[in-house]
Backbone as ProteinMPNN parsed JSONL, in Angstrom:
{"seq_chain_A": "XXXXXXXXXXXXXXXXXXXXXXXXXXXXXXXXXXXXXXXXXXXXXXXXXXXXXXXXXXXXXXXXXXXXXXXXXXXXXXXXXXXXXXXXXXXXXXXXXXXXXXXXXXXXXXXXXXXXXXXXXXXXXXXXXXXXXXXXXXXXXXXXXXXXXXXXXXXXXXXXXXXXXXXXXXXXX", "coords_chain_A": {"N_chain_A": [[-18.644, 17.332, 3.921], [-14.984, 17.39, 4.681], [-12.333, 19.68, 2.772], [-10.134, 17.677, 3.27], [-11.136, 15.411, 3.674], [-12.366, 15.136, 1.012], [-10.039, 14.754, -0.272], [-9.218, 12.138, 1.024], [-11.034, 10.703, -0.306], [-10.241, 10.63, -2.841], [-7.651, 9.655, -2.873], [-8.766, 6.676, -2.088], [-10.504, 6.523, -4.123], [-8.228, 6.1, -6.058], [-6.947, 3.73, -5.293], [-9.139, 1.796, -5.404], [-9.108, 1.994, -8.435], [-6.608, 1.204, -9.02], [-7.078, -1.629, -7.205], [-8.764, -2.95, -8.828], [-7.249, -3.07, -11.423], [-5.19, -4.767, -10.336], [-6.905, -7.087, -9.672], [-8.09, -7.744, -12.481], [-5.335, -8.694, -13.771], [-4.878, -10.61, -12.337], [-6.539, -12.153, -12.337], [-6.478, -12.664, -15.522], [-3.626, -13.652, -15.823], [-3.874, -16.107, -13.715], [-2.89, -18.154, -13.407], [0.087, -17.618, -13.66], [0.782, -16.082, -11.189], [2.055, -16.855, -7.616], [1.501, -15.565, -5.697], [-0.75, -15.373, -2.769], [-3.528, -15.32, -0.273], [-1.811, -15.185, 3.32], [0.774, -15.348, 2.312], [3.768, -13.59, 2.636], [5.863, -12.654, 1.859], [6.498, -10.149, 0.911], [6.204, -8.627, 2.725], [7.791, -7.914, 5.085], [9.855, -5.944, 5.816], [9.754, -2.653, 7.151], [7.122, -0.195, 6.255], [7.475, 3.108, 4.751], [5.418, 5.314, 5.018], [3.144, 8.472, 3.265], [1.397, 11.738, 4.031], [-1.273, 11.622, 3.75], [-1.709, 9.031, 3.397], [-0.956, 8.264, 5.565], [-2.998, 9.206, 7.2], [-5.409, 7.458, 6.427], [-4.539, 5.189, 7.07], [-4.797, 5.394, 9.517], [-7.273, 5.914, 10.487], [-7.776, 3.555, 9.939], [-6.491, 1.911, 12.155], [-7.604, 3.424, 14.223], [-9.976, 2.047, 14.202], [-10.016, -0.441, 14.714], [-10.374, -3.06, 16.734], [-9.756, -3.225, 20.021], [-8.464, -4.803, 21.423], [-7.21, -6.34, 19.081], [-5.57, -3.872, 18.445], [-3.857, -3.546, 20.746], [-2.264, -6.718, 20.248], [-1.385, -5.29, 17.642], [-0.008, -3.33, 18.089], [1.626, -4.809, 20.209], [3.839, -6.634, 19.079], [6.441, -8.368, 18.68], [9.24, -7.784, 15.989], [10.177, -7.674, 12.678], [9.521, -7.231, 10.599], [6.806, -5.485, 8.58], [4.888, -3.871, 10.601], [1.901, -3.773, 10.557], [1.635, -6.544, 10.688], [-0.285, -9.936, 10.878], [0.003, -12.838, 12.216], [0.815, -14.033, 9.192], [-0.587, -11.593, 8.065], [-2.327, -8.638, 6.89], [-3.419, -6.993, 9.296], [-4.415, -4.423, 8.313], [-5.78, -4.746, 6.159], [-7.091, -3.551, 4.432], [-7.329, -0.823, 4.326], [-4.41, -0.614, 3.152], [-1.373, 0.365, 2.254], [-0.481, 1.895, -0.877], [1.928, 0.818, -1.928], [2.152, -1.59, -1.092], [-0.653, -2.989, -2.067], [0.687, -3.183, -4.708], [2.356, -5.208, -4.666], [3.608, -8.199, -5.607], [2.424, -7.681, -8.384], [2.957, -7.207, -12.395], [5.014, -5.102, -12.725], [6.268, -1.617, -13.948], [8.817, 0.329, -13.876], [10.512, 3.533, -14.365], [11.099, 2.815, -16.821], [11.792, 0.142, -16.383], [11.002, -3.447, -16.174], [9.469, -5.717, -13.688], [8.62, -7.756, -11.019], [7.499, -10.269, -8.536], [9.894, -12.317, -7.681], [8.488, -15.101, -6.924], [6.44, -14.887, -9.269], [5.421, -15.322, -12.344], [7.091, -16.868, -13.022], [7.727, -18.807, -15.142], [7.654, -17.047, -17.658], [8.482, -14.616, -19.813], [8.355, -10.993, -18.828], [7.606, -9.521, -21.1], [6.523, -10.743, -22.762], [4.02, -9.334, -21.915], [0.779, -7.941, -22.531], [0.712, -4.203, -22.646], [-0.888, -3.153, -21.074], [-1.355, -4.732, -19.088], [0.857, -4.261, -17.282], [1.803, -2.569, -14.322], [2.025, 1.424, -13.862], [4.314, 2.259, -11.802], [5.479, 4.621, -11.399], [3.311, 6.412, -12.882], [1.65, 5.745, -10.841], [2.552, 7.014, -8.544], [3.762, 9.089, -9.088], [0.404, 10.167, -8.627], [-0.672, 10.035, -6.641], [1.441, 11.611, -4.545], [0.66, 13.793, -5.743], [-1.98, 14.353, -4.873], [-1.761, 13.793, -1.891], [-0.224, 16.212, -1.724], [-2.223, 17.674, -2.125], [-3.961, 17.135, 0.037], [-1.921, 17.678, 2.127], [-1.749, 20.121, 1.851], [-4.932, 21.586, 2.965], [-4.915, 19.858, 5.504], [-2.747, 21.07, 6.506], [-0.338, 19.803, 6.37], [2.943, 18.12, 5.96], [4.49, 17.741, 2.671], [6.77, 16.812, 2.184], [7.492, 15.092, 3.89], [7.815, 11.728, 5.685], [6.472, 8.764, 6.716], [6.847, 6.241, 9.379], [4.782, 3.149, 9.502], [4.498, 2.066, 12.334], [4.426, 4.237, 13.668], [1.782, 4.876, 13.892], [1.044, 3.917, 16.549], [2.803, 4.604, 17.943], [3.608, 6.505, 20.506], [5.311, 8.12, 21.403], [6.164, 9.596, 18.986], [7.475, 12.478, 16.837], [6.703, 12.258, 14.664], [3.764, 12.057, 14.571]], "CA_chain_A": [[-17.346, 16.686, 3.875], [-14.407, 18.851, 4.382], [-11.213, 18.922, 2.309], [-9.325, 17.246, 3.777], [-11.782, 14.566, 3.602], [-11.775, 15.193, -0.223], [-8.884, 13.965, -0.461], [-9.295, 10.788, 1.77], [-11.723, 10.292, -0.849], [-9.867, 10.557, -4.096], [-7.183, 8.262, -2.385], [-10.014, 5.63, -1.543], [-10.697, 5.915, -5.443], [-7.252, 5.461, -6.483], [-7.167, 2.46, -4.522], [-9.922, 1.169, -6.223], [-9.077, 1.703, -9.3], [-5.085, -0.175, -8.331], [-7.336, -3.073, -6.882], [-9.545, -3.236, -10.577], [-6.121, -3.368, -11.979], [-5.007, -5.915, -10.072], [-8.039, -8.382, -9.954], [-8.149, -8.456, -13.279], [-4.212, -8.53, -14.016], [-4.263, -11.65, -11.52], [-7.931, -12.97, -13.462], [-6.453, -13.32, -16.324], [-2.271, -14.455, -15.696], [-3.693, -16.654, -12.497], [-1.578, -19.783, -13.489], [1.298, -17.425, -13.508], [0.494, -15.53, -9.651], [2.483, -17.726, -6.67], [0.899, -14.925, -4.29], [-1.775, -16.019, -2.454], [-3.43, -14.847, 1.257], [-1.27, -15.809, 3.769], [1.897, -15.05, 1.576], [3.922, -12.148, 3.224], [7.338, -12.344, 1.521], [6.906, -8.603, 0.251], [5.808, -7.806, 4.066], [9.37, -8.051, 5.271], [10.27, -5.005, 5.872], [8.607, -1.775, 7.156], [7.227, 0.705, 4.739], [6.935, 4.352, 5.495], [3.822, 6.651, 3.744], [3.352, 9.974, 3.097], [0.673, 12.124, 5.111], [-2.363, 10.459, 3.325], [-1.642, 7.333, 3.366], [-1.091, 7.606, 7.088], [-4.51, 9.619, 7.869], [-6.236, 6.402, 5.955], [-4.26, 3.94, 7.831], [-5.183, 6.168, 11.127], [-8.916, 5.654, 10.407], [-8.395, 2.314, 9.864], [-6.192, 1.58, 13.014], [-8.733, 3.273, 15.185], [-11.424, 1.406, 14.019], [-9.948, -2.122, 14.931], [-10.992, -3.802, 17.896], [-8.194, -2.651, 20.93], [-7.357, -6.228, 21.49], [-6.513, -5.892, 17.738], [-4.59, -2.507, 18.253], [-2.451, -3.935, 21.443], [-1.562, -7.448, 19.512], [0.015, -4.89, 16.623], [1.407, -3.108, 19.295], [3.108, -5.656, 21.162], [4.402, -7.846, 18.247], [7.877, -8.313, 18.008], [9.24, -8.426, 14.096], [11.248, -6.854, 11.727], [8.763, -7.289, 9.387], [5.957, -4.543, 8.658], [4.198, -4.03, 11.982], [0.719, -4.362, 10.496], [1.626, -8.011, 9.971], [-0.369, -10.525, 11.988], [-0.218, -14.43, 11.769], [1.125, -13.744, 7.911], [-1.622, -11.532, 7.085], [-2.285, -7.545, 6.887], [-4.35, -6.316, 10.053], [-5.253, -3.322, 7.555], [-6.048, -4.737, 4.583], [-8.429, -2.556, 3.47], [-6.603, 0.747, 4.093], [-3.365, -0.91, 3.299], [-0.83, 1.652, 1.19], [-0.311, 1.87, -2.582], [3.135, 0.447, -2.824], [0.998, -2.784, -0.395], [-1.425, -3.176, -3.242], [1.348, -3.806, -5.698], [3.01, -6.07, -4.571], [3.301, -9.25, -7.054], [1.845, -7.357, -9.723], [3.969, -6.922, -13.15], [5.217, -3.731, -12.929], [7.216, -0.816, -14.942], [9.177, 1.427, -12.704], [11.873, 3.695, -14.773], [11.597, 1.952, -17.962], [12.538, -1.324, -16.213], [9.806, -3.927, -15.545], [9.746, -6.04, -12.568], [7.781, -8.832, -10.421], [7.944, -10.407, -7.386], [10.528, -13.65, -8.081], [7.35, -16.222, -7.304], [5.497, -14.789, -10.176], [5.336, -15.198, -13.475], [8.676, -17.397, -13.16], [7.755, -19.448, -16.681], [6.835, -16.524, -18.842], [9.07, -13.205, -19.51], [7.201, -9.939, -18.964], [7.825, -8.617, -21.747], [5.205, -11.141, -23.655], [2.426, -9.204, -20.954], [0.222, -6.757, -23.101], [1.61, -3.244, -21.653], [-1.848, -3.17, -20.564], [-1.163, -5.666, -17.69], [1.669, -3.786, -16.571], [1.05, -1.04, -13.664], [3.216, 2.204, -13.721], [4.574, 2.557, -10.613], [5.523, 6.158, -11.858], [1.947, 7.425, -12.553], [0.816, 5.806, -9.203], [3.707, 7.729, -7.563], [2.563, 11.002, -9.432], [-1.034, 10.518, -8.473], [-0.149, 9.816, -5.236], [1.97, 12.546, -4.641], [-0.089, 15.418, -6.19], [-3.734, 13.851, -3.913], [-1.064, 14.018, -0.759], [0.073, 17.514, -1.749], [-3.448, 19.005, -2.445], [-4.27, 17.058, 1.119], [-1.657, 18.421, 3.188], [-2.497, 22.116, 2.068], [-5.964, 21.533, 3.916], [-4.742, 19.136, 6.669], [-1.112, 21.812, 7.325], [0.7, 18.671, 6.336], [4.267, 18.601, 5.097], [3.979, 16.806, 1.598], [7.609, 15.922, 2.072], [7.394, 13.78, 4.9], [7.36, 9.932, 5.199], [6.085, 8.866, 8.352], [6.891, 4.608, 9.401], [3.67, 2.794, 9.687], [4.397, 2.009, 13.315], [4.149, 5.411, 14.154], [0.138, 4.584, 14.117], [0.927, 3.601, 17.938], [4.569, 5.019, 18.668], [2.923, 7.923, 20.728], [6.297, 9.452, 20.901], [6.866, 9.75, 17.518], [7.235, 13.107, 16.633], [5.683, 12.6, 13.167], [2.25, 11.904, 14.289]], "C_chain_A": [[-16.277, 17.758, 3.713], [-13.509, 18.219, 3.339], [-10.856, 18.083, 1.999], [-9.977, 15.093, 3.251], [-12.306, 14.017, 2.067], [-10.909, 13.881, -0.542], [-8.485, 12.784, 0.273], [-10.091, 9.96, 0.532], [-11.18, 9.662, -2.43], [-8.403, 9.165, -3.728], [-7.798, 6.762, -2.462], [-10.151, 5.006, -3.428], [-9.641, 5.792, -6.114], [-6.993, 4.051, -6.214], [-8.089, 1.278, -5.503], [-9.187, 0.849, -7.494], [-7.522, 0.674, -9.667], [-5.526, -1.313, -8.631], [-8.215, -3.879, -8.082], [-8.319, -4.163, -10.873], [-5.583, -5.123, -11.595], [-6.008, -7.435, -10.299], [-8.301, -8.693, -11.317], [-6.766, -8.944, -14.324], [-4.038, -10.734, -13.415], [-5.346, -12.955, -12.043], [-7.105, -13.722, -14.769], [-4.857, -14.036, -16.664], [-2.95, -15.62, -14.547], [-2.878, -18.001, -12.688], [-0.124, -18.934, -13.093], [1.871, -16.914, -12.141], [1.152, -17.064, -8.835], [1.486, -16.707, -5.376], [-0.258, -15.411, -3.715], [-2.121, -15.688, -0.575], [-2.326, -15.863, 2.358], [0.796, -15.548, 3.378], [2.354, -13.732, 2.088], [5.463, -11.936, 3.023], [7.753, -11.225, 1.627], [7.106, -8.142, 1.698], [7.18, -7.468, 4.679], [10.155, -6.724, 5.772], [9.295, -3.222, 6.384], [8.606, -0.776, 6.262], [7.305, 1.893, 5.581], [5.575, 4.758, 4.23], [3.977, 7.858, 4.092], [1.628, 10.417, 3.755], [-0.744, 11.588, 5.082], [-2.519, 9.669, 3.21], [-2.258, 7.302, 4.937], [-2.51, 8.447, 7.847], [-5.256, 8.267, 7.586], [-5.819, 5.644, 6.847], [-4.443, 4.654, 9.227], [-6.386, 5.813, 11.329], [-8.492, 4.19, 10.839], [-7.665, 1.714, 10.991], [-7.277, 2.209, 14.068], [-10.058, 2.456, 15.176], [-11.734, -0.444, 14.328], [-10.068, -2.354, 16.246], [-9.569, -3.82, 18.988], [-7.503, -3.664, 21.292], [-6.436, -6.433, 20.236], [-5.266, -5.002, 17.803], [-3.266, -2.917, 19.346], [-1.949, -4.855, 20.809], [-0.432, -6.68, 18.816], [1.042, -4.414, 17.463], [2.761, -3.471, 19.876], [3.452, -6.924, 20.394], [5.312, -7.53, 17.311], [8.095, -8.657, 16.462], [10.105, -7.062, 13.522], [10.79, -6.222, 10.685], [7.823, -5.649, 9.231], [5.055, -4.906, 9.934], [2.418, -4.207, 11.713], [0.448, -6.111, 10.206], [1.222, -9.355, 11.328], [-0.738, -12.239, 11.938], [-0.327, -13.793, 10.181], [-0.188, -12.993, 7.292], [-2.202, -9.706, 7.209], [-3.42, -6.857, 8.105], [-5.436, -4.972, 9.37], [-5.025, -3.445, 6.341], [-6.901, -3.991, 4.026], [-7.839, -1.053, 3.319], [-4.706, 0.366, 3.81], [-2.526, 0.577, 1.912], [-0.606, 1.021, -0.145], [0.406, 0.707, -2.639], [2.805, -1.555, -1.866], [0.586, -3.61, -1.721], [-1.076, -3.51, -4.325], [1.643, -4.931, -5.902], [2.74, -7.262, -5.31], [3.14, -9.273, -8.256], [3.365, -7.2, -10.836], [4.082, -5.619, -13.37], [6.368, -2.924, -13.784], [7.957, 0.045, -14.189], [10.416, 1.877, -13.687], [11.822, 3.046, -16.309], [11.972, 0.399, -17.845], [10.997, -2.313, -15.569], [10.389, -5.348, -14.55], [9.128, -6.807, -12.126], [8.392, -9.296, -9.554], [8.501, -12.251, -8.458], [9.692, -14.828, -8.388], [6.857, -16.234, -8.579], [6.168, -14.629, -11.779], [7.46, -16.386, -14.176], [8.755, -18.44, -14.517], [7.222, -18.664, -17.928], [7.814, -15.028, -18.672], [7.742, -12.288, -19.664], [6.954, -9.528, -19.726], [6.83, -9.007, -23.046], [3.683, -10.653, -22.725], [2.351, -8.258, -22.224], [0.647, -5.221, -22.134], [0.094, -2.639, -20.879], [-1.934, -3.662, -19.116], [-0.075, -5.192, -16.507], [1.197, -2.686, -15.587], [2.517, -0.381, -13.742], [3.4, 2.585, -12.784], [4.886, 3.99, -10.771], [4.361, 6.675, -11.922], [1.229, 7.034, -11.111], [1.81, 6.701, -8.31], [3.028, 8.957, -7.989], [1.276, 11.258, -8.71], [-1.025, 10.693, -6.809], [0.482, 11.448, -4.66], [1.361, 13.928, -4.803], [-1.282, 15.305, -4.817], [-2.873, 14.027, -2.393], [-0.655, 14.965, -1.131], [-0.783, 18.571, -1.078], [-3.941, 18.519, -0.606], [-3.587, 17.834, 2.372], [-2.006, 19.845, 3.173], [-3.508, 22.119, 2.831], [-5.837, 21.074, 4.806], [-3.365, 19.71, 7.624], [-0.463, 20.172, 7.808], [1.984, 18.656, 5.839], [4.174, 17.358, 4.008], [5.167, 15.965, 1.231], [7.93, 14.598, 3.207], [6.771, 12.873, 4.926], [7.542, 9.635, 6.6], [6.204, 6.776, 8.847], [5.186, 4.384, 10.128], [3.841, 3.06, 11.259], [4.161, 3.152, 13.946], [2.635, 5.74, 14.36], [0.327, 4.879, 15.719], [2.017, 4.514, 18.709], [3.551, 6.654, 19.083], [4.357, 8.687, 21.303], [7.041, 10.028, 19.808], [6.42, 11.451, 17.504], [6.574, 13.816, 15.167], [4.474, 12.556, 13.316], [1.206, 12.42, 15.062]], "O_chain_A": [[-16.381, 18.736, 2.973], [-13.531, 17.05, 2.952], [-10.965, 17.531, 0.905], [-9.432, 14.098, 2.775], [-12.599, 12.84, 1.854], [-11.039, 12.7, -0.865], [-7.32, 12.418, 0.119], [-9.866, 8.762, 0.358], [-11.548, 8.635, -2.999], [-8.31, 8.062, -4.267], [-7.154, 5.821, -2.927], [-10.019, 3.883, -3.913], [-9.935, 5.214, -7.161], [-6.837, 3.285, -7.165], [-7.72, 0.258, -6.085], [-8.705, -0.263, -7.711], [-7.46, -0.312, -10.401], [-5.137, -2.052, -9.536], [-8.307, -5.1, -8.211], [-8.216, -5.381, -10.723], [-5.591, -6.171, -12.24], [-5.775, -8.471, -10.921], [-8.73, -9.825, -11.542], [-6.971, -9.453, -15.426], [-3.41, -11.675, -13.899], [-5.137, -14.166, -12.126], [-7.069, -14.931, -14.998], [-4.765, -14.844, -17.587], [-2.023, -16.429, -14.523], [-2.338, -18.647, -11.79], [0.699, -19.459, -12.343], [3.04, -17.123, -11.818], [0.862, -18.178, -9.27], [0.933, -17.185, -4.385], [-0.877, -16.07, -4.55], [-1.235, -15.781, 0.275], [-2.125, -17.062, 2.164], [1.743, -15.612, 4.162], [1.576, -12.778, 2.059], [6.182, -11.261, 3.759], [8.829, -10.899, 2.13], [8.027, -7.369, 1.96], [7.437, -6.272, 4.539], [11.32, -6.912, 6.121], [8.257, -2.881, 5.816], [9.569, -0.401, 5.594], [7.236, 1.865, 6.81], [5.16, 4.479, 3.106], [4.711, 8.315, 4.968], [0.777, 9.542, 3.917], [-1.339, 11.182, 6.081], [-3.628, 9.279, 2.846], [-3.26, 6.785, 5.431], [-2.882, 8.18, 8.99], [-5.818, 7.841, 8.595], [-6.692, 5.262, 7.626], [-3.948, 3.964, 10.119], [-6.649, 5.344, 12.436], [-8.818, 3.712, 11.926], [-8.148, 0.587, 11.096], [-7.829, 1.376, 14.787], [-10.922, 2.336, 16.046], [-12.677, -1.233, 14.278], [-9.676, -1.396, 16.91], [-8.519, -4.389, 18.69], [-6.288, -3.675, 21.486], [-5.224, -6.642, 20.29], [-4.17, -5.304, 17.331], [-2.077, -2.747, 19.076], [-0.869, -4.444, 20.384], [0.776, -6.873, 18.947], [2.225, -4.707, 17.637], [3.918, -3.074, 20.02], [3.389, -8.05, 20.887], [5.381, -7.001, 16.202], [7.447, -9.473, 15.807], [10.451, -5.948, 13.916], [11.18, -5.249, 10.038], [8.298, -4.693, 9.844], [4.614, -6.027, 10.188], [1.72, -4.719, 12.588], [-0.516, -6.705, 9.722], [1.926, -9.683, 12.283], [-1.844, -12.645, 11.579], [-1.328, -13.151, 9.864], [-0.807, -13.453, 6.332], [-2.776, -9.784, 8.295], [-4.308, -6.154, 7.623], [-6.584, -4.639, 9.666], [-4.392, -2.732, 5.562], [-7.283, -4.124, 2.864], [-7.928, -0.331, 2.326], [-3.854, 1.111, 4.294], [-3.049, 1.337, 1.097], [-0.567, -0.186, -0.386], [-0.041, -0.312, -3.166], [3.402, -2.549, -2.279], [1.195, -4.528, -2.269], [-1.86, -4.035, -5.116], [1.407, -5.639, -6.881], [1.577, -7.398, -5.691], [3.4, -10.14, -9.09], [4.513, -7.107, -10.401], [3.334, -5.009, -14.133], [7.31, -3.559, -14.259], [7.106, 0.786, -13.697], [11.282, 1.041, -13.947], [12.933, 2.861, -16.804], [12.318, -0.367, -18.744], [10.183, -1.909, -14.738], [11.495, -5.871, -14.689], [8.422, -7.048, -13.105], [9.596, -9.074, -9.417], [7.944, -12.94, -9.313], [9.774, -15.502, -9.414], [6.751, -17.312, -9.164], [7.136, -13.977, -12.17], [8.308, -16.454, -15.066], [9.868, -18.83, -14.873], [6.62, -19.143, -18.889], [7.872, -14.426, -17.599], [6.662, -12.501, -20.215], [5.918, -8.874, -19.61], [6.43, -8.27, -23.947], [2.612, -11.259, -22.748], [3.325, -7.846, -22.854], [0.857, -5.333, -20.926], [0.162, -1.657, -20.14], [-2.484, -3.075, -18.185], [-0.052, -5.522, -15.322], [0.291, -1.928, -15.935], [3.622, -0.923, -13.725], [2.642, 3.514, -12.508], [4.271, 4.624, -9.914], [4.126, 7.501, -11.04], [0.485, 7.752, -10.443], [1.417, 6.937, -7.168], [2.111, 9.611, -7.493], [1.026, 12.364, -8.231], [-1.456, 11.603, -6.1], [-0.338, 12.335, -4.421], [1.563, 14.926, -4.112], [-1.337, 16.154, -3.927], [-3.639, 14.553, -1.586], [0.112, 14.733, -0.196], [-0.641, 19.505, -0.288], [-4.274, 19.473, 0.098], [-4.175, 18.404, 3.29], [-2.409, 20.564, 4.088], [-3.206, 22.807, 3.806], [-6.612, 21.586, 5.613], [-2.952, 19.31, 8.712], [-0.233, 19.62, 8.884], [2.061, 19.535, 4.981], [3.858, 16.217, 4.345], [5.156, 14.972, 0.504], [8.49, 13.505, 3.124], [5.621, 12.733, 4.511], [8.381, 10.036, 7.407], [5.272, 6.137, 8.358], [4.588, 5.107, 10.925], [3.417, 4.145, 11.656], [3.553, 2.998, 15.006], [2.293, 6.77, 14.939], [-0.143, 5.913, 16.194], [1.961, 4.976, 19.849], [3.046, 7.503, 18.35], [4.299, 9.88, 21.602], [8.088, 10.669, 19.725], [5.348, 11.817, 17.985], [6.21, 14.916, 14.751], [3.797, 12.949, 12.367], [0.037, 12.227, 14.727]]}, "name": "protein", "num_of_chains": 1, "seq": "XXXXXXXXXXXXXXXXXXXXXXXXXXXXXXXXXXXXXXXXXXXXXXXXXXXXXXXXXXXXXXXXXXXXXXXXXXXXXXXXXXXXXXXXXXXXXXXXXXXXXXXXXXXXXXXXXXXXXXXXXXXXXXXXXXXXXXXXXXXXXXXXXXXXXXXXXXXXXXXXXXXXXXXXXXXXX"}
């Protein structure tokens, strides 16, 4: 395994450990969760990622079925372009700030949630346990895409739009 591949790896287990977070964040509030598959409020908008994100979501766009890959292609929207009949074509390699979404979060000192959720209970009665820090996932993030581009001659400041998966004249990809 090279590097590079390293660091696909330690990503993979950040991820994990996010989606822990979450499943049992959403286990034990689930009366208070409105999110639910199908739900694509957050989607709304396109994200960009940073150079590891978008190697993961590279894997995981080549690996979908090409009728799959033209649909994303050729589907008009405003929204995030992995978004297909309300629902993430790459859920499995989807990015960090993806994986949040809904959750009760801390960003800055200020905590946060998506409007659906938690709309009969302030956050501030969650255990700070339940909360995720969008700050140390940004750090971790950040450093694991650093140490990746050094082996992959990536620039660690560049943020690349999902669509750029397909956009073969993008000059980011």
């Amino acid at each position: 395994m090279t590097s590079a591949h390293t660091h696909l790896r330690n990503l993979i287990q950040l991820r994990e450990r996010l989606d822990s977070h979450s499943d049992r964040v959403t286990a034990v509030h689930a009366k208070h969760f409105a999110c639910r598959q199908g739900c694509s409020g957050c989607c709304q908008t396109e994200r960009t990622v940073n150079d590891l994100e978008f190697a993961a979501l590279t894997e995981g766009f080549e690996a979908l079925e090409p009728t799959t890959q033209e649909r994303l292609k050729n589907t008009p929207g405003s929204g995030c372009p992995l978004l297909l009949d309300d629902a993430c074509a790459l859920y499995e390699e989807r990015p960090l700030i993806c994986r949040s979404h809904g959750l009760p979060i801390i960003l800055e000192n200020r905590l946060d949630v998506c409007p659906l959720n938690f709309e009969d209970m302030s956050l501030k009665e969650l255990p700070e346990t339940d909360l995720l820090s969008v700050d140390t996932i940004t750090t971790i993030l950040a450093v694991s895409n650093m140490l990746y581009c050094q082996e992959a001659s990536g620039d660690p400041e560049r943020r690349r739009p999902v669509s750029a998966l397909w956009d073969d004249s993008s000059e980011m990809r």
